[in-house]
N, C-alpha and C positions, 0 to 999 in steps of 0.2 A: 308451742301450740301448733296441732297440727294443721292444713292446708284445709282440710275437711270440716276440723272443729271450728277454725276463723271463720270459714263460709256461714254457718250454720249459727255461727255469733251476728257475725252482719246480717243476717237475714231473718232473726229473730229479733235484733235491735232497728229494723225496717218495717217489718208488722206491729210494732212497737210506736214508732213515729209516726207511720200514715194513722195508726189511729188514735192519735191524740191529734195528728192533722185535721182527720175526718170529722171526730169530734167538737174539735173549733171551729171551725167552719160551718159548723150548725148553730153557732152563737150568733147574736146581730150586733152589729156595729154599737160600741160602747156608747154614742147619743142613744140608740131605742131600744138597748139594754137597763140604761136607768131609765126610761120612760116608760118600760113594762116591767120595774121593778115599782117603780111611783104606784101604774095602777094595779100591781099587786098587794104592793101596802093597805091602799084603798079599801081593796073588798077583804082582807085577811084582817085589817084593824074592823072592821063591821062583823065578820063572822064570828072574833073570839069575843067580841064586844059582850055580843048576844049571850053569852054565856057567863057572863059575868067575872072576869076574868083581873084580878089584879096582884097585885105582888106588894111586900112590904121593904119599902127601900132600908137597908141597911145604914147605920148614922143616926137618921133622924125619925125611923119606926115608924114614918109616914104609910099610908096605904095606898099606892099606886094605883088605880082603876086604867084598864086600856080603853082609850075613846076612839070612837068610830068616827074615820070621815064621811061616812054615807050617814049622814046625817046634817040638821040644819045646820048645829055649829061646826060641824066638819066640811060644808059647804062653802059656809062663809070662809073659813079657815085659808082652802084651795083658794078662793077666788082674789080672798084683801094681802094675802101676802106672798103671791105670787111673784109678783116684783120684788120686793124685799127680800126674797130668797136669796132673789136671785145676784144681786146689787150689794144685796149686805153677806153677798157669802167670800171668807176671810181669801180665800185663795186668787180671788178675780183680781184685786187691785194689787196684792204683792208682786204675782206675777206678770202680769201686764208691766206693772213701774219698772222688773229687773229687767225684764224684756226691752224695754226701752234705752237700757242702758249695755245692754250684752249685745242686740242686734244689730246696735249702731258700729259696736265694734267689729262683730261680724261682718256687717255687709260692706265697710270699710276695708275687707279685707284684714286686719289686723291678726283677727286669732288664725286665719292659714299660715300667715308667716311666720307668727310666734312658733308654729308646732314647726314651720321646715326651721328655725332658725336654733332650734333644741335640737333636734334630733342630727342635725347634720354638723353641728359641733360636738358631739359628742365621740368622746375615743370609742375605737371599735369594740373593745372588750364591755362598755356601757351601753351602746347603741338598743340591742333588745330592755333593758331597763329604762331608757329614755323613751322606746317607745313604748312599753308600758305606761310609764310616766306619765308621759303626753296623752295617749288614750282615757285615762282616768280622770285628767285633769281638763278633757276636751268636751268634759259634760257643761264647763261654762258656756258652750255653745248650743247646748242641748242636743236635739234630737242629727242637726247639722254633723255633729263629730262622727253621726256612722258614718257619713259621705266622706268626709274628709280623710280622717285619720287612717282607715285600712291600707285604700290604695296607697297614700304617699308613703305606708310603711312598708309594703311590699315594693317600690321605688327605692327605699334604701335598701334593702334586704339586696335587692337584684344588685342595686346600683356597687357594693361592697362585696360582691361575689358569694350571696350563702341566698337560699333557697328562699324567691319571693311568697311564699303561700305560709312559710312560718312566719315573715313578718309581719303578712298580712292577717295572720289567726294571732298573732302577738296586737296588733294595733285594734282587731273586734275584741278581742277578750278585756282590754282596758276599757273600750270605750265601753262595749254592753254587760260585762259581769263588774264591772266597778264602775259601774256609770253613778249610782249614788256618793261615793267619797269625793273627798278634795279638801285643797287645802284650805280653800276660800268658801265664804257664803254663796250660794248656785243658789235659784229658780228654783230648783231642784228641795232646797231647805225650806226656802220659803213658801212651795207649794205645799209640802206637806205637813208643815205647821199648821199651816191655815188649817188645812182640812181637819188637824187635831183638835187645835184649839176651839173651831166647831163646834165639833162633836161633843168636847168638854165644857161649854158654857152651858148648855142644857144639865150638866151633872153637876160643877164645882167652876163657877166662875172663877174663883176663885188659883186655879189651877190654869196657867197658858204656857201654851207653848209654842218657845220662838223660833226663827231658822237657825239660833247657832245652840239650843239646845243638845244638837247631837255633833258638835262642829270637833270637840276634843278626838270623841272615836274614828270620827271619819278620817283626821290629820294621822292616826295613827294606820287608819284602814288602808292610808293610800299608797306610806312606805310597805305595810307589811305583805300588799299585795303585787305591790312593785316589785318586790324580790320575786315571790312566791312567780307571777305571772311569769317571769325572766327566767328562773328554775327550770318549768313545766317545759316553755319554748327552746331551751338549751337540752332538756334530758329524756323529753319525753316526744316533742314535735320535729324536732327538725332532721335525729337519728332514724325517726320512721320515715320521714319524706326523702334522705339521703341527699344523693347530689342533685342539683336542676339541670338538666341537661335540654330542657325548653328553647321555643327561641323567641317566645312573644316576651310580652313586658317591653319598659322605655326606665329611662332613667330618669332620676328626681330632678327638677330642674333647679340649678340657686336660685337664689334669692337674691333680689338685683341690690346695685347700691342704693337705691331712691327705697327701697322698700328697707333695707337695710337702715340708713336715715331712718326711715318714718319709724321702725321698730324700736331703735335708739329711744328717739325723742317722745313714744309711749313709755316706754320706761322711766325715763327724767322726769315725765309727766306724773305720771303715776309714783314715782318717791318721791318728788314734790307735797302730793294728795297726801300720802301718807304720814308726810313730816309734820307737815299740817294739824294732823288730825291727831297724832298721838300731844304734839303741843295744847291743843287745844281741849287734850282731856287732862293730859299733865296739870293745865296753870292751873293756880291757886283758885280755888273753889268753880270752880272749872259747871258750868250750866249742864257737861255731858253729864257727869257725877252724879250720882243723889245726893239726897240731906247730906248723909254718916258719911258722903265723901269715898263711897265703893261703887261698883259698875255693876255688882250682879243684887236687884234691879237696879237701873241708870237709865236716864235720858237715850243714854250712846247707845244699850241694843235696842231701844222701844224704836230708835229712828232707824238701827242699820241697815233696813232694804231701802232708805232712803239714800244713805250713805253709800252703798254699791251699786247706787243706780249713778248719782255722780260720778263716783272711781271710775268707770267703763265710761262715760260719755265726756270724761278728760280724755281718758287714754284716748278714746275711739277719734275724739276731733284731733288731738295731737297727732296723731296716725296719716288721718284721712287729709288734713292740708298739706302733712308734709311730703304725700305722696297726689297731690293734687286731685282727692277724690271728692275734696271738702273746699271750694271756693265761694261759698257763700252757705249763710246761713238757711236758705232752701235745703241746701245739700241735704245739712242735717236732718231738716224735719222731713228730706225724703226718705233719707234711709232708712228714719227710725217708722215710718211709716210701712215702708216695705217689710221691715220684722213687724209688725202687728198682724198684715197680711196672712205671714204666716203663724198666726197664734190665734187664726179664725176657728180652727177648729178643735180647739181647747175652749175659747169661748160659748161654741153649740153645744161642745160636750158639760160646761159647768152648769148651763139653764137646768138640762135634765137632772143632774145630780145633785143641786143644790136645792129642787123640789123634792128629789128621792129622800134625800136626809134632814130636811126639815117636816118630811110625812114622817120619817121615822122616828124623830124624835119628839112630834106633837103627841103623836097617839099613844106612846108608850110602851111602843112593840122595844125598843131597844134595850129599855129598863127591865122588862120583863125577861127577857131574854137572856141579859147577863147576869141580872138576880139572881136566876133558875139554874145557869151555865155555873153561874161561879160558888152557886151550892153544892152542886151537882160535884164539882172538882172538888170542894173542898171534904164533902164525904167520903169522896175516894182517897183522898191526901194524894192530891193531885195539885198540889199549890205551890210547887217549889220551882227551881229554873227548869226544870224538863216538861213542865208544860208549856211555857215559855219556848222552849228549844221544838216542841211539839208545833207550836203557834207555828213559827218559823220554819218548818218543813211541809206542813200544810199550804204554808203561802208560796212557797217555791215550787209546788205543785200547780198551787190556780195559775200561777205566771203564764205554766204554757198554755194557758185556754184562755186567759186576759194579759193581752203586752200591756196594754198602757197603766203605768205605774199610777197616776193618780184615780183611773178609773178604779181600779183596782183595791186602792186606801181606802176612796171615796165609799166601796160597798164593805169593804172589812171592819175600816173604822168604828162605825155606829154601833156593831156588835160585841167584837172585843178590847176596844179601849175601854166600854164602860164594864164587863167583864174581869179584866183587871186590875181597874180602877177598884173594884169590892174585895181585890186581895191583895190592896194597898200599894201595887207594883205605880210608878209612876208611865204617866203617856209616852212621855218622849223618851223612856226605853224600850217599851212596847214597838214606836215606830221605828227605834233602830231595830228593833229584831226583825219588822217590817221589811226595813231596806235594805240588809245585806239577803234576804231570801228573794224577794222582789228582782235585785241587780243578778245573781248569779245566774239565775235561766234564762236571761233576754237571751242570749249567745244560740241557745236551742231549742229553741220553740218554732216552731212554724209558725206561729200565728205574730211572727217580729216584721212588718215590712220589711226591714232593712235587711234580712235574709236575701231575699231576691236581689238585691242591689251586689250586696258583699258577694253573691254568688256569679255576679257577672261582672268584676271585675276579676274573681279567682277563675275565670275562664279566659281571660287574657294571657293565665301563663298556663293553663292546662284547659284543652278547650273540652276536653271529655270529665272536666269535671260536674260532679250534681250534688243535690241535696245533703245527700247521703256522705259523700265527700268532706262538705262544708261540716256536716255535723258531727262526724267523725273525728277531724279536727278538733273541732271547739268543747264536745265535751267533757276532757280533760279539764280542761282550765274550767268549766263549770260547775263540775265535782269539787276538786280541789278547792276553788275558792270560799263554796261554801261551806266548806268543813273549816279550813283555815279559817275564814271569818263565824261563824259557830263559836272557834275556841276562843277569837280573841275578844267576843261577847261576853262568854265566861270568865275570862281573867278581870274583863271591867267590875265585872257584876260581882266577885268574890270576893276581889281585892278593895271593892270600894272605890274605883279610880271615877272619876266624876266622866260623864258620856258629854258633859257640857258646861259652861259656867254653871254653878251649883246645882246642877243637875245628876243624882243620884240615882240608882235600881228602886229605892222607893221612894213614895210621897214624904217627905219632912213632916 
């Protein structure tokens, strides 16, 4: 390629950017985005009201009428269950309880040393896979792993002599294009079960969906992109970046003995928890079990955001006294206090959305919607995985105009889960198609806070770097990923491989 054609590529891929920047940036803040989605609903369930407007649900041949909230019982409606939206909506208490139990270990320090204590044991020829690894697996900490994980990976990068800014495009591309997988149940499962399950009691109570519904795909999601991300960083990033010839950057610092100890003895702790726990489903007629004496349903997943809120608030105090961050029992309830803090604004954003979707699902705009949607596709024979794959390119789109992933579910949800619900497809494969489109564009969107962040530590070791830079970088790895993760949707979904304990491509 010539000098001339690259320019002319860069700079049509820049009027490209700024106007999806520009774009976003006309949207409002994801609280009073659902709060002028609410009173959108409002007067749009009154207008089609007036016209008599209903649909005949599929199953039970019922006739749907869309009701108006501008009316008295639409009144009353807004007014008496307001609270109740907001209090009984599925996502508030899971996530808050895992929070309780992930931020304790967080602000104990714990999950920092975990990621330096991987990554710098690792042989050099593993290092960019460890820090994939790590990045992926550093959504336990949530939104915290964009902060952490980049820089310490460009610290090894440096620190091992190969070029800090592919480490550090190797440690955002875990954390933000695989920020949905892992190997373990995340906040992350549990938020948007919730919001599923929601949305599906208004259709089929009868249908829930839990955090480890999608838990199989993702165990597979995390190796197959550990490679693939390690790949791109080795064949594609670091040949374009050459040698560092820089002189900023510092190097990783170890990991002391006392933090060393405390990491040890999370680990005892935590295989402790676990021995525990597989015993305690093992014994003979065992309470985790059900009746027939099997798990898929069981006591053991109905409880396990209760279960991983313990696991993390072992490890986390195991951690925290043995690095004396934990001398009394205040400690804890300060820390865990400090992770709430910052979960206040998850909190203001669930009020508004938790009325957005309980308007939506009173008045019948959503039933109407995917009745019509999912006739609509089925005329065209429009009903097989490429709508599905469709769905999923769609949403990799809104991404860069909506970062936050549950706002995001939160407005998609209501629409086409019940949508695909009428062509038998099950929720919680919907939502994986959801969350690998969802995770691969966090990395290039403008509208990602942690852009700005990641981009001022890549000026540490190139101070004339920009946006333009940053995104250049990353979107290899956000291409790739979504197509790798696309196909290995399809191999679930063909091959019948379950996406989660007995969780299949359709409804049973």
């Amino acid at each position: 390629m010539s000098k001339t054609t690259e320019e002319k590529n860069n700079k049509g891929m820049a009027r490209f950017l700024n106007g999806v920047e520009k774009l976003g940036n006309k949207l409002p803040e994801p609280f009073m985005l659902f709060v002028y989605l609410a009173v959108f609903t409002i007067f749009f369930s009154w207008i089609v009201s007036l016209f008599g407007v209903s649909v005949e649900e599929p199953g039970t041949g019922e006739e749907v009428a869309i009701k108006s909230l501008v009316s008295g019982e639409g009144l009353e409606y807004i007014l008496t269950s307001m609270l109740d939206n907001f209090t009984g909506f599925a996502p508030l208490g899971l996530v808050l309880a895992m929070m309780l139990g992930i931020g304790l270990a967080d602000k104990v320090g714990l999950l920092e040393t975990a990621i330096k204590s991987t990554i710098l044991k690792a042989p050099k020829s593993l290092v960019t896979y460890a820090i994939i690894l790590v990045g992926i697996m550093g959504n336990l900490a949530s939104d915290a792993a964009f902060v952490i994980v980049p820089p310490l990976a460009a610290m090894v990068f440096y620190t091992i002599g190969r070029h800090p800014l592919a480490g550090l495009a190797a440690g955002f591309a875990g954390v933000g294009s695989g920020f949905t997988a892992n190997f373990i149940i995340t906040g992350t499962d549990a938020l948007l079960a919730g919001i599923s399950t929601e949305v599906m009691e208004g259709l089929d109570s009868s249908i829930v969906v839990t955090p480890v519904d999608n838990w199989y795909f993702m165990i597979a999601s995390v190796v197959v992109l550990s490679i693939t991300g390690a790949l791109i960083t080795e064949k594609i990033i670091e040949p374009r970046l050459g040698k560092y010839e820089g002189e900023g950057g510092s190097e990783l610092e170890q990991v002391t003995e006392l933090e060393q100890k405390g990491f040890r003895n999370a680990i005892i702790t935590g295989a402790i928890f676990l021995a525990v726990l597989v015993a305690a489903i093992a014994w003979p007629n065992s309470a985790l079990r059900s009746e027939e004496g099997g798990l898929v349903p069981s006591p053991f997943l109905d409880g396990i955001v209760p279960i991983i809120l313990f696991f993390f608030i072992a490890i986390g105090i195991a951690y925290g006294v043995t690095v004396k961050k934990i001398e009394s029992t205040n400690d804890i309830s300060g820390y865990m206090g400090n992770a709430m803090k910052d979960m206040s604004g998850f909190i203001v954003l669930i009020f508004a959305a938790a009325q957005f979707i309980a308007y939506f699902d009173w008045t019948n705009i959503g039933t109407w919607v995917a009745v019509s949607g999912a006739n609509t596709l089925e005329a065209m024979n429009m009903t097989g995985l490429p709508i599905v794959v469709g769905f999923s390119i769609l949403t990799a789109f809104m991404n860069l105009l909506i970062f936050s992933g549950s706002a995001q579910w939160a407005l998609e949800a209501p629409i086409f889960l019940q949508m695909f619900y009428y062509l038998d497809y099950h929720p919680a494969f919907i939502q994986a198609a959801y969350r690998i489109a969802d995770s691969s564009t966090n990395i290039i969107t403008p509208m990602n806070p942690y852009i700005i962040v990641v981009l001022a530590f890549m000026r540490e070791y190139n101070k004339k770097a920009g946006l333009g830079t940053l995104i250049s970088l990353m979107l290899p790895y956000s291409v790739i990923f979504f197509a790798i993760w696309i196909v290995l949707l399809l191999v679930f979904a063909i091959f019948g491989i379950p996406f989660g304990p007995g969780v299949d491509m359709y409804i049973n």
